[in-house]
N, C-alpha and C positions, 0 to 999 in steps of 0.2 A: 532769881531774876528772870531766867524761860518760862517760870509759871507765872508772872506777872503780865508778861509780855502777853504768854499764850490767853491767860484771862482779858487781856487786853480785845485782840484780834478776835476773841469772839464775841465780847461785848459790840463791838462794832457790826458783826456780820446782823447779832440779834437787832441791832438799832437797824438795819440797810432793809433789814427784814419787815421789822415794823414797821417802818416807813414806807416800805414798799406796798404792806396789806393795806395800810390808808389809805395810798392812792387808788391801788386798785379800788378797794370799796369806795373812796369820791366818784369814780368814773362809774361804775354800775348806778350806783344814785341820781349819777345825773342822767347816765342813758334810761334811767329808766324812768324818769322824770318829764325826758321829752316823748316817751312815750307814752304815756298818762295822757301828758297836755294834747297830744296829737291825737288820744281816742277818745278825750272832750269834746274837740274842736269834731269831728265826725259826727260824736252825739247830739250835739250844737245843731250841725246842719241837721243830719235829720229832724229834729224836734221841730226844727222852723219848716220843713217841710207839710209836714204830720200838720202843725198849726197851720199852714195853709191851706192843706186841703182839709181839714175840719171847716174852715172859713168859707168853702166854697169859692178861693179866689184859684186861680191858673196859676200852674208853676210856669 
């Protein structure tokens, strides 16, 4: 019956575990996600800059 239980209690700790690595790797994914997108959007501008002054028009 204590080795039930104790397999029990650690079944649990493994799943609090598991569950725990998932999120953490959700949150790196997403942080790093908006990170990505935010040195698009940098790339972005520059590139429209780069094309304006190829164009010969004033920034």
């Amino acid at each position: 019956m204590a080795d039930s239980e104790e397999t029990r209690r650690t079944q649990r700790r493994v799943n609090t575990l598991l569950r725990d690595r998932d999120a953490i790797r959700r949150m790196l994914e997403q942080a790093d996600f908006k990170r990505v997108a935010r040195d698009i959007g940098r790339q972005a501008v520059a590139i429209e800059r780069i094309e304006t002054n190829l164009s010969g028009e004033d920034v």
